[in-house]
N, C-alpha and C positions, 0 to 999 in steps of 0.2 A: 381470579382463579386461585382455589386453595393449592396447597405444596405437591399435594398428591394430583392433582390437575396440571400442575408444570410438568411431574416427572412424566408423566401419561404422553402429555402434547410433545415435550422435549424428547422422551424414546420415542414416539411415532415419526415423527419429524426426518431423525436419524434411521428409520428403516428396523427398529432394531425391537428383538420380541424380548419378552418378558423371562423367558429362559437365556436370551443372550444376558443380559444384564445381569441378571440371578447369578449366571456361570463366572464373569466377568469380576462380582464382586464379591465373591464366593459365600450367596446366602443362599438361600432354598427361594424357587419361584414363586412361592406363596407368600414371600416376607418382600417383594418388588410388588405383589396383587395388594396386599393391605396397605404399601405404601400409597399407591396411586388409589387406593380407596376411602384415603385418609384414619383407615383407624388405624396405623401406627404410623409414626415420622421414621426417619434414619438415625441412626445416632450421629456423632460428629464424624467419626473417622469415617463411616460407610457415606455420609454426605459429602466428601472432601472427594473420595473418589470416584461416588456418582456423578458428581460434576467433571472429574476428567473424564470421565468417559463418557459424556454428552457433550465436553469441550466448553463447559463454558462455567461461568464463578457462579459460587455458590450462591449470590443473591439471586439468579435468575431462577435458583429453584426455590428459595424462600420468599419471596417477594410475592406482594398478592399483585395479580396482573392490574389491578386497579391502581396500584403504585407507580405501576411504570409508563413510560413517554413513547409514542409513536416517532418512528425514528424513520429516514428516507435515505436512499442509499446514493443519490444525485439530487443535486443541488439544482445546478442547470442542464438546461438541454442541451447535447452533445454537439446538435446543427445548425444551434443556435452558437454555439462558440466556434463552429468552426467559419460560419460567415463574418461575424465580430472578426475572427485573426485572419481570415482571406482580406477582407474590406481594411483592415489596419495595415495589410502588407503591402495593397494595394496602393496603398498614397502615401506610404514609406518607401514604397521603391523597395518593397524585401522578395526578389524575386528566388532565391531559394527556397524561403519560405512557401511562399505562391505554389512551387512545384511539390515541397515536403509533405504540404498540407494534406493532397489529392493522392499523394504515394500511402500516405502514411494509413488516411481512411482506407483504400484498397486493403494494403497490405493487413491490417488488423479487423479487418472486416470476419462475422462471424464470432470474433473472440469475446468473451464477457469478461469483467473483473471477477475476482476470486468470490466464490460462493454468492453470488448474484446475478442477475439478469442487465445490468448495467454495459453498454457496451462497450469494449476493453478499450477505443479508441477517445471516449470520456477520459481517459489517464493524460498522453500527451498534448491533448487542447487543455486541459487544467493547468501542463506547466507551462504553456505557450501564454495562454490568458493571465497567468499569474505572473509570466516576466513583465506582461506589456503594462499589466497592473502597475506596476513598480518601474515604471517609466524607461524601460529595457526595450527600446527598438535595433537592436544591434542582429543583423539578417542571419549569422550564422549561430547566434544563443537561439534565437528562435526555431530556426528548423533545426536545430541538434536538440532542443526539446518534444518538437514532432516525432524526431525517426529513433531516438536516443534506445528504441525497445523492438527497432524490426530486423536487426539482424540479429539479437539474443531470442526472440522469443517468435519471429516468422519465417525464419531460414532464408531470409534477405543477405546477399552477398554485398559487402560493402564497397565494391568495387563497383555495383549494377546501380547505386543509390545517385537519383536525378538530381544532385546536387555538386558544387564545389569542394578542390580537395580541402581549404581548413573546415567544412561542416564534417567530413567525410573521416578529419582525423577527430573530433567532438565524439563525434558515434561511437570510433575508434575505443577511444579513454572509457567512454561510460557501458563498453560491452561487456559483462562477466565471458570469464571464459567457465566452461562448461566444466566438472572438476568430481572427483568420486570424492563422497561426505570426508574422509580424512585426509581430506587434500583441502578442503574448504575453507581452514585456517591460513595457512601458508597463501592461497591464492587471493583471497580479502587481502590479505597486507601491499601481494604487488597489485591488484586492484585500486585498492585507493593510494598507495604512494605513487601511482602513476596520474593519477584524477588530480592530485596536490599538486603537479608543474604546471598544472595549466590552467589560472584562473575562473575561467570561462567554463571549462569543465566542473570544474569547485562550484560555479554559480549551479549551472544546471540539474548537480547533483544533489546536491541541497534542498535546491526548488522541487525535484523529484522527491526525498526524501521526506519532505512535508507535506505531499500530497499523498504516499505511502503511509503518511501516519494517523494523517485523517481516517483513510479506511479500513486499516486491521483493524477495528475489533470486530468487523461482522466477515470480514476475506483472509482472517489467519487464526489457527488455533494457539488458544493461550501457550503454550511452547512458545510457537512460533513467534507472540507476541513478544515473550521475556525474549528470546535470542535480539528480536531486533528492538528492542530495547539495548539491550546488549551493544550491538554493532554499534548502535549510534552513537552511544556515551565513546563508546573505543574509538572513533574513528570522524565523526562531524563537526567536533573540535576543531581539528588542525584546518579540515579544509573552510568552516568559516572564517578561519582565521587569515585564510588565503585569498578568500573572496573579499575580506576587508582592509587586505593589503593594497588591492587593487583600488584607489581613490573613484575612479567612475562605479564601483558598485559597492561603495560603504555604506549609504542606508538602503540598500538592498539587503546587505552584511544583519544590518539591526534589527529589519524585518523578520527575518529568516531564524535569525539565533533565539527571537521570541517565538516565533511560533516552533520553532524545532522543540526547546525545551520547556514552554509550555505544555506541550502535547504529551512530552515527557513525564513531567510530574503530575498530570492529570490521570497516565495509563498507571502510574508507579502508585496513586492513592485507591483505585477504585480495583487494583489488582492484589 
């Protein structure tokens, strides 16, 4: 697909008409029609900001679509991993887990991952499957990976949660408190220096954090991306550094700091 074909498919996509865009970028609507008709391109600066305002880099509008890769927004099936971590808990004896598992589908039940059809409960089986990857059978890492998202983001009372009090203070640690944007600074900092006392918290949040990086680029808009680009570099340092203080999860520690800052420098080249 030529450039004028991206901008066309990318504003339709978006809902968004050809006088929105015109007004947005401040040209006349007939100079958004010849784009997308290919008899003229954008210049630099008006392509810089036609892509913020489609939300996405500039190669997606120059790129011929023949260039680029089919991409999936799930790897594996959702119920397929949650029998793998029921059947693991099972003959582990992780009966929190056992109970988290069926809480946790419930409670996120309905919900998708950000800008996809993915079901939002594919999040906490990823970090469940990913401890037990890494040879983490410990009962209360794993269902504090299950419910670590149902009393921030399902109006689950931590007090109501089918499990024991140390998974219950796990949830605890990894719950943001809720914060108006200029409080958001201040509130990150007791957010994670309270994740930092508690190993196990550091583990989970980590493990959460690499699975959050996988999927921004198609559930966060470029802002969005650089900010948590941002947060990471500020703040996943120290609690790696916590997680490999702890000798039972130092090459868990080594795992984790490659894929963290891999992901890293991979968003930091193509951005």
């Amino acid at each position: 697909m030529s450039i004028g074909g991206n901008i066309r498919a990318l504003r339709q996509e978006r809902s968004l008409t050809q006088e929105q865009v015109a007004e947005a970028l401040d040209v006349t609507f007939q100079a958004v029609s010849s784009w997308e008709r290919d008899e003229y391109r954008p210049d630099t600066d008006k392509l810089i900001r036609l892509a913020g305002l489609l939300d996405v880099s500039v190669s997606a509008i120059v790129e011929e679509k023949e260039r680029t890769f089919k991409t999936k927004d799930a790897i594996y099936n959702w119920e397929h991993m949650k029998t793998y971590v029921k059947t693991t808990a099972k003959c582990c004896k992780l009966y929190n887990t056992l109970k988290a598992v069926d809480y946790a589908v419930a409670a996120h039940e309905g919900q998708k991952r950000k800008r996809s059809a993915v079901p939002y409960i594919y999040h906490p089986l990823n970090l469940a499957c990913h401890a037990l990857s890494m040879g983490i059978t410990e009962d209360d890492i794993i269902a504090a990976c299950m419910l670590h998202d149902v009393v921030e983001d399902c109006g689950k009372k931590l007090q109501d949660l089918p499990v024991d009090e140390p998974v219950k203070h796990l949830v605890r640690l990894l719950t943001k408190e809720k914060v108006p944007e200029d409080q958001r600074g201040e509130a990150l900092q007791r957010y994670y220096a309270a994740i930092s006392q508690d190993p196990k918290a550091a583990l989970v949040k980590c493990i959460d954090r690499c699975n959050n990086l996988t999927t921004m680029s198609w559930g966060l808009s470029r802002d969005r991306i650089y900010r948590m680009i941002r947060e990471t570099e500020d703040y996943y340092p120290a609690l790696l550094a916590v997680v490999k203080a702890a000798p039972e999860y130092n090459s868990a520690a080594w795992l984790l700091k490659y894929q963290i800052e891999s992901m890293l420098d991979i968003y930091k080249r193509l951005m």
